[in-house]
C-alpha positions in Angstrom: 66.6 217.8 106.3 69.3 218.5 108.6 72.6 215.8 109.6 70.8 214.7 112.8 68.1 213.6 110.8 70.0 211.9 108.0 71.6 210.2 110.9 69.0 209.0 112.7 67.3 208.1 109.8 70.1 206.0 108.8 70.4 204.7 112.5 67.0 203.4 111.6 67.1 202.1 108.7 70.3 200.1 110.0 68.5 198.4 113.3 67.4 195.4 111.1 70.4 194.4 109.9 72.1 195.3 113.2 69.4 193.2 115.3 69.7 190.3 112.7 73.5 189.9 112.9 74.1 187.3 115.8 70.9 184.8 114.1 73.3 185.0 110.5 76.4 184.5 112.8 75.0 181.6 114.4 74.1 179.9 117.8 75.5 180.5 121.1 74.3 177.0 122.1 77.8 174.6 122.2 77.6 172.5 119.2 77.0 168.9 118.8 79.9 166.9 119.5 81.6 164.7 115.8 80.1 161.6 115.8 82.8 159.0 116.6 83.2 156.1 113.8 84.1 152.9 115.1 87.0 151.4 113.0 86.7 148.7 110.4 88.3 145.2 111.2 89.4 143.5 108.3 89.7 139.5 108.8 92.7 138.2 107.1 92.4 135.1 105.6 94.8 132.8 106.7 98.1 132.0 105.7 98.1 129.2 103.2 101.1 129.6 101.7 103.7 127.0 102.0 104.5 123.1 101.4 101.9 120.4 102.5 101.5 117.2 102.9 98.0 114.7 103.8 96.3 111.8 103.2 92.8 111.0 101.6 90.1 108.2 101.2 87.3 108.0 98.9 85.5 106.6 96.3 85.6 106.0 92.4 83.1 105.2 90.1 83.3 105.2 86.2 83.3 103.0 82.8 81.7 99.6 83.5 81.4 96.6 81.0 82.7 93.4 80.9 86.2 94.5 80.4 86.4 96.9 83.0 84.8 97.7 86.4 85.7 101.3 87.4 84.1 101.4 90.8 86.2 100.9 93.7 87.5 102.4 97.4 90.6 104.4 97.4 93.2 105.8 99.3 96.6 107.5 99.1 98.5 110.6 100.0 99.7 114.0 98.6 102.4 116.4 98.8 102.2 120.3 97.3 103.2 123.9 98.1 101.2 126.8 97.6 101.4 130.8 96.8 98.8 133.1 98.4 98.4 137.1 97.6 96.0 138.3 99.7 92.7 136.0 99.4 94.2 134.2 96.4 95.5 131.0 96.3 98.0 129.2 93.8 100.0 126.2 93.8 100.8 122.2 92.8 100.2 119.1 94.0 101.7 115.5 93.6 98.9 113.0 94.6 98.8 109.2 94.8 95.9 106.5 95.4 96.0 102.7 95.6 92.7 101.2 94.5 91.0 97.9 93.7 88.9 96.1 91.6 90.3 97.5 88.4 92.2 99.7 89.1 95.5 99.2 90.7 96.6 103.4 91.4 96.1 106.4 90.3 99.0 108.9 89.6 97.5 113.0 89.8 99.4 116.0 88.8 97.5 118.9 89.6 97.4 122.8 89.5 95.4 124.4 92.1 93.5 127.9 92.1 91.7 129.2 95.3 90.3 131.8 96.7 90.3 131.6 100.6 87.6 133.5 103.0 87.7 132.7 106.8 89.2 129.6 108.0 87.9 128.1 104.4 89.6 127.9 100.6 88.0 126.9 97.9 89.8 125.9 94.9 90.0 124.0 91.4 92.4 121.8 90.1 93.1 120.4 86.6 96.3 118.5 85.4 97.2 114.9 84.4 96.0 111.7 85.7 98.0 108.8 85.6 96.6 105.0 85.7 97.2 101.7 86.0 94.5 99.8 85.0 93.6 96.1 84.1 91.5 96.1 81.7 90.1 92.1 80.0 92.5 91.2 82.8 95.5 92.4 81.1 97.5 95.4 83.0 97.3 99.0 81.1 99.0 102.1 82.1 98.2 105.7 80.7 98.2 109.5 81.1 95.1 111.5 81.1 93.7 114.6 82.0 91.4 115.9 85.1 89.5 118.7 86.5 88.2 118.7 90.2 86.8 121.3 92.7 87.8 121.0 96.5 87.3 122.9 99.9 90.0 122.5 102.8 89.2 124.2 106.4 92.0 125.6 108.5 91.2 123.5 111.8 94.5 125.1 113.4 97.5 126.9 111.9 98.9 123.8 110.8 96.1 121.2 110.4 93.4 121.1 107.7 90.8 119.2 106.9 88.4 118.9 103.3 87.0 117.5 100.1 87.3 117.1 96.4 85.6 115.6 93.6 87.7 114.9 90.5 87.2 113.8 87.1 89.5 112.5 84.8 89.4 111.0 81.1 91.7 108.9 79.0 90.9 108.7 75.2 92.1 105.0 74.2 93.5 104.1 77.1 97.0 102.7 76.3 95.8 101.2 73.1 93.2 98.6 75.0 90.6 99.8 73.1 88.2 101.5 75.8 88.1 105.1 76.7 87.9 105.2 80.2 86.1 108.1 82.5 86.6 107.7 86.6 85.1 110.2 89.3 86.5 110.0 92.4 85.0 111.8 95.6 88.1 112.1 98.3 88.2 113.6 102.2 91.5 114.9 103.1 93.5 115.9 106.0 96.6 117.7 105.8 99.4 119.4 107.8 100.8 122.4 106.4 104.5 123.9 107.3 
């Protein structure tokens, strides 16, 4: 076989491969344009850091007998500052309630833990309870314990509104004799600065 024909063989064995090449080497056609991704908004929760103070009303119920009648209306106010990183929220609060019946005040120290989301927090509290109680129509005072859960709504930047249900115990209270347990159910409203 002579050069030429090694040659054009070759040729011809090649003109697959050759005709092949612009399918492996893709389309002409323009390509589909990159999908655009629309960015992800974040809502921050608000800021409730900072000091406080509000008012609440409610109502208390509790140990009953003949020496002592636990149920009664209440109202008082409260002071506290808080902490917040990110969604978290921390803080204190001093709270105090005049009463009836009973029970002449109540005197709360709390520590609050929350967790905010939207316009709304929703927290715990637990701490000491204070009272001045009568109790067989003799006047008692005491320090006890309590545990509550609450929810406060950002109405504006500075104005909030909410409710919490707290339940303290005293063991013995100041030596009377009774062990007293009060729940008290509160709405709030408070300014924050």
């Amino acid at each position: 076989m002579t050069v030429r024909a090694n040659i054009a063989a070759l040729a011809l064995a090649a003109l697959p491969a050759v005709a092949a090449l612009p399918v492996a080497a893709g389309s002409l056609a323009e390509p589909a344009p990159t999908p655009v991704i629309a960015p992800v908004i974040v809502e921050v929760a608000p800021l409730w850091a900072g000091g406080y103070v509000g008012a609440q009303a409610g109502y208390g119920w509790g140990s009953q007998g003949q020496s002592f009648d636990g149920n009664t209306w209440l109202g008082g106010l409260n002071a506290g500052f808080q902490g917040q990183t990110g969604a978290w929220v921390y803080g204190a609060e001093a709270e105090y309630d005049w009463a009836g019946d009973d029970i002449n005040g109540l005197g709360l120290l709390k520590l609050r833990g929350g967790y905010a989301t939207g316009n709304a927090l929703v927290y715990a509290v637990a701490g000491g309870a204070y009272g001045d109680m009568d109790i067989r129509g003799k006047g008692y005072t005491d320090w006890g314990w309590l545990v509550g859960l609450g929810v406060d709504y950002m109405v504006t930047d500075n104005v909030f509104v909410g409710g919490e249900v707290d339940y303290m115990d005293w063991d013995e209270f100041d030596n009377s004799g009774k062990d007293i347990a009060e729940t008290v159910a509160t709405v709030r409203v408070g300014y924050k600065f």
